[in-house]
C-alpha positions in Angstrom: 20.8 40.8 9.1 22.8 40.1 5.9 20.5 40.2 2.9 21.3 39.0 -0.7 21.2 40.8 -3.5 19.5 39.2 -6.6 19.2 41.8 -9.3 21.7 44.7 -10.2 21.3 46.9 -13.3 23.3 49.8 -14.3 20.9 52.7 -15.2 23.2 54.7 -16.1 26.3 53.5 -16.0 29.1 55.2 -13.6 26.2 57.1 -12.0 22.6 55.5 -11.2 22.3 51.6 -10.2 19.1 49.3 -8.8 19.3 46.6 -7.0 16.5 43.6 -6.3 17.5 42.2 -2.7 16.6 39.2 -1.1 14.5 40.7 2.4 11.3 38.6 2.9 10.7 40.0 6.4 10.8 43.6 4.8 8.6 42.7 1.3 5.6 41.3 3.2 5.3 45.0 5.5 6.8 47.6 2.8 4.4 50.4 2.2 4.4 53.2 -0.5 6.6 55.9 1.1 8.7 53.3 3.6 12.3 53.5 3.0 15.4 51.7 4.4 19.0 52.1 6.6 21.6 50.0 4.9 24.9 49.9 5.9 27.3 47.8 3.5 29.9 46.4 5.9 31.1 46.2 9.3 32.7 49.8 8.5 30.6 51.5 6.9 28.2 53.8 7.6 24.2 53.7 7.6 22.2 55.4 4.9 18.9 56.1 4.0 17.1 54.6 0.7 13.0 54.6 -0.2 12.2 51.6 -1.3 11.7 51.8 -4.9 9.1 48.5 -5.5 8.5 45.5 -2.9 7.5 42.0 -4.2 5.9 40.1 -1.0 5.1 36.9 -2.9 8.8 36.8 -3.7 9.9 38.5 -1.0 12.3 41.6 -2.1 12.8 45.0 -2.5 14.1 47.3 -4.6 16.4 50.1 -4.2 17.9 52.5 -6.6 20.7 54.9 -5.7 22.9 57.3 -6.5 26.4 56.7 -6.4 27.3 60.8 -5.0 29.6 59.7 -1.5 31.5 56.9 0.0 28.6 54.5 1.1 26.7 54.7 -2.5 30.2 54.2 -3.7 31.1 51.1 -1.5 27.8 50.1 -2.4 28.2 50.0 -6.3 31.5 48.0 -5.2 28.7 45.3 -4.8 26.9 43.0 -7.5 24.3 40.2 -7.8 25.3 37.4 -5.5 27.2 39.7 -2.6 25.1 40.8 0.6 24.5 43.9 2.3 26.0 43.5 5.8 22.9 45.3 7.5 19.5 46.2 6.1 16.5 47.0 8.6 12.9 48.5 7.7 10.6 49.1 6.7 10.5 52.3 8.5 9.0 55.6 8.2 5.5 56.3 7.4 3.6 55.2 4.2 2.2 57.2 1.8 -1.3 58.2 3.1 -3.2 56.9 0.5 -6.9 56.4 -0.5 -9.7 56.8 -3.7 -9.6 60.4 -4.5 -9.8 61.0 -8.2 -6.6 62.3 -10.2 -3.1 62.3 -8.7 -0.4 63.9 -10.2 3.1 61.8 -9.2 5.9 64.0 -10.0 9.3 62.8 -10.1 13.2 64.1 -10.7 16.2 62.3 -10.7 16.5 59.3 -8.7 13.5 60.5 -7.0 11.2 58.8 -9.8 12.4 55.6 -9.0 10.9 56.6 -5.0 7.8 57.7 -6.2 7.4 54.8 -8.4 6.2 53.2 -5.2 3.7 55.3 -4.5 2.1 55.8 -7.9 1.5 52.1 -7.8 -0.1 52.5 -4.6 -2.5 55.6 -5.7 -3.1 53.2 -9.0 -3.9 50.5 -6.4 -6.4 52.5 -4.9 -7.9 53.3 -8.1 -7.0 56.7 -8.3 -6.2 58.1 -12.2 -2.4 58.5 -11.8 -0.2 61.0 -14.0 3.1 60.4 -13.2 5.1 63.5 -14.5 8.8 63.1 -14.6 12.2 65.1 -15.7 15.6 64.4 -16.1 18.7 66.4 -17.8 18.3 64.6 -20.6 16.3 61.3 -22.2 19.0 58.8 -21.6 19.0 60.1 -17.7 15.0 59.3 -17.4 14.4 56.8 -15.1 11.7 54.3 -14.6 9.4 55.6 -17.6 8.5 52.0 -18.8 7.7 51.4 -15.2 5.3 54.0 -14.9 3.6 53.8 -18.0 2.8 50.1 -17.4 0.0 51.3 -15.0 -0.2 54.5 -15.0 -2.5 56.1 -18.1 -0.7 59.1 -18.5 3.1 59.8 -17.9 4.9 63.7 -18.9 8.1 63.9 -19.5 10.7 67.1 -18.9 14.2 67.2 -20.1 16.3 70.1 -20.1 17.6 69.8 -23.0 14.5 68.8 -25.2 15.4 65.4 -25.9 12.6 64.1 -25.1 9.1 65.7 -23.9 8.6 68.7 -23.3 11.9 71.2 -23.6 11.7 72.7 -19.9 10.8 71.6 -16.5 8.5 69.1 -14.0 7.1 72.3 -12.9 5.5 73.8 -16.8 3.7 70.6 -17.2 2.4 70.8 -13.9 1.2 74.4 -14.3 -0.6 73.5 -17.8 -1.9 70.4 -15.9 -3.4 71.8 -12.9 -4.5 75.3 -15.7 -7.0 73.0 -17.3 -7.7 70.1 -15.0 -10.0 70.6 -11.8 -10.3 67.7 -10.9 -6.8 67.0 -9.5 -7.2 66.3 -6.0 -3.7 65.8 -4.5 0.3 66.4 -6.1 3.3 64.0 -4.9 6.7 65.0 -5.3 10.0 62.6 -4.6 13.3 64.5 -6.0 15.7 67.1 -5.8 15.1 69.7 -3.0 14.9 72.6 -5.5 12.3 70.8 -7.7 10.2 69.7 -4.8 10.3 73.3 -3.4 9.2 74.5 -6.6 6.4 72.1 -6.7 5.1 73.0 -3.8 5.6 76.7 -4.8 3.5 75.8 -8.3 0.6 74.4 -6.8 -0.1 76.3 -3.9 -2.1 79.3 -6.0 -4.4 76.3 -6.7 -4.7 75.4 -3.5 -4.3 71.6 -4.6 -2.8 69.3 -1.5 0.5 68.6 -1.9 3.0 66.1 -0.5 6.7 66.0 -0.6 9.1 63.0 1.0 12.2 64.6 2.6 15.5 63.1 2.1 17.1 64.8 5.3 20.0 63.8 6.8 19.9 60.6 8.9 21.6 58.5 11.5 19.4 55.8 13.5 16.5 56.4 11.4 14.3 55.9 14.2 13.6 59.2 16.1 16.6 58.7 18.8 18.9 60.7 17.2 17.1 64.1 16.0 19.6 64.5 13.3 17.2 64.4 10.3 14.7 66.9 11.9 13.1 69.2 9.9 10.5 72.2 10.1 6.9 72.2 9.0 4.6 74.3 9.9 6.9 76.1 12.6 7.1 72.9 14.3 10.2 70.6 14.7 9.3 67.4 12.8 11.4 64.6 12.5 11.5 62.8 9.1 12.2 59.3 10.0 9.4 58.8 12.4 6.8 61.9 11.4 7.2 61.7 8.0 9.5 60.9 5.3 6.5 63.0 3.8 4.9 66.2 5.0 2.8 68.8 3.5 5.0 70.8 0.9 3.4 73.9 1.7 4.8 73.8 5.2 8.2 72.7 4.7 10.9 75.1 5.4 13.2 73.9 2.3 15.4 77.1 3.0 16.4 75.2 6.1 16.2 71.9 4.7 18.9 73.3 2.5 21.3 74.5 4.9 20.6 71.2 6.8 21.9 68.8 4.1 25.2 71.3 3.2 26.1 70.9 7.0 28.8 68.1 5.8 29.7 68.7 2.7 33.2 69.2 3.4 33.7 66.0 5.6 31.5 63.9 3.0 33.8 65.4 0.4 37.5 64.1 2.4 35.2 60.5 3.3 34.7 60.0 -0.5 38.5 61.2 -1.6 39.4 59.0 0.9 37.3 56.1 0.2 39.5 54.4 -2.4 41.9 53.2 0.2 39.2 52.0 2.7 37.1 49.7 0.4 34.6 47.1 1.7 35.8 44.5 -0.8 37.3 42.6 1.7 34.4 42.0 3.7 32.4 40.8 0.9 
């Protein structure tokens, strides 16, 4: 079903874009942790997005990519007032959430804008919510007014010290969880590496950990195994059993290898893509 897009705003410009869409029958059942398959025309193909923030009264969503291959490219062809050909969710499972104390949210990249969602639905809960988030630099930080709207507390990481803390997600997590005991659960939405080092951080503390998995996907719901994933020694698949799964159990070695598979086609597809626009179908 065709949905409309209300809202689009540059984050950074070239690179990072969000976008409000009309999707009332998606708004009114989005969860923390849901995400979405979009495809942008009739040629296109479908990806994967978390939804960022849903609005039920007003029935939308939003998303925020990254423009890094041919669909996120054909989709930042696209601007308040076009549609999105196909968008269907939510799917996945939400964020298992209830009261448990302090959660720490940590975020990287585009992932902040992901686990937005969810530190809204811990804050929801009434659980204190420290939202701990990195980027290369301060004008690549996303969603930091966001966060600090509701959430008491929100670190910040760049690499190169231009804002917060000169280092990585991973030192202020360490000094957090050094010197606060009562931390009951850690989330982490972002780049493979940083999630795997999360995980790697907080297991000496033995503090629950949860990580959402951007595998690869296809159908996005279970039929075509191509976004499975191990956890635990088990074959998971993380459309239906997760997006999110216990970070200590993730293989992210394989998860690794899994998302490189197609690098070299996803290269040609984007090289390509200049000639074999969607702007016609708009």
């Amino acid at each position: 079903m065709p949905c409309k897009i209300l809202e689009k705003e540059r984050l950074i410009p070239g690179q990072t874009s969000k976008l409000v869409i009309d999707a009332p029958h998606i708004a009114k059942k989005a969860q923390p942790g849901n995400f979405v398959i979009l495809r942008v025309c009739e040629k296109g193909e479908r990806i994967p997005l978390t939804i960022a923030d849903a609005d039920p009264e007003r029935g939308t969503i939003t998303i925020v990519y990254l423009v890094m291959g041919k669909s996120t490219a054909l989709l930042e062809t696209l601007d308040a007032g076009d549609s999105i050909l196909d968008l269907c969710g939510p799917l996945g499972r939400p964020t298992h959430i209830e009261k448990a104390g302090t959660v720490i949210c940590v975020g990287g990249g585009t992932g902040i804008a992901a686990m937005h969602h969810i530190a809204k639905g811990h804050h929801k809960a009434g659980n204190h919510v420290v939202a701990v988030i990195g980027a290369r630099s301060k004008d690549l930080l996303l969603f930091y007014d966001e966060l600090s709207s509701f959430c008491p507390e929100v670190l910040v990481s760049t690499d190169d010290g231009s804002f917060g803390h000169k280092g990585l997600v991973t030192d202020l997590l360490r000094q957090r969880l050094e010197t606060d005991k009562t931390v009951s659960e850690v989330v982490a939405v972002g780049p493979v590496p940083m999630m795997a080092a999360v995980a790697k951080t907080t297991e000496p503390f033995g503090v629950k950990t949860t990580v959402s998995l951007n595998s690869i996907m296809v159908d996005g719901i279970g039929m075509c195994g191509a976004c499975r994933v191990s956890v635990g020694g088990e074959t998971r698949f993380a459309c239906v059993d997760g997006p999110e799964f216990d970070g200590h159990k993730v293989d992210f070695n394989e998860l690794r290898q899994r998302l490189a598979a197609f690098k070299p086609q996803e290269k040609l597809s984007y090289d390509h893509h200049c000639k074999c626009t969607c702007a016609g179908e708009k």
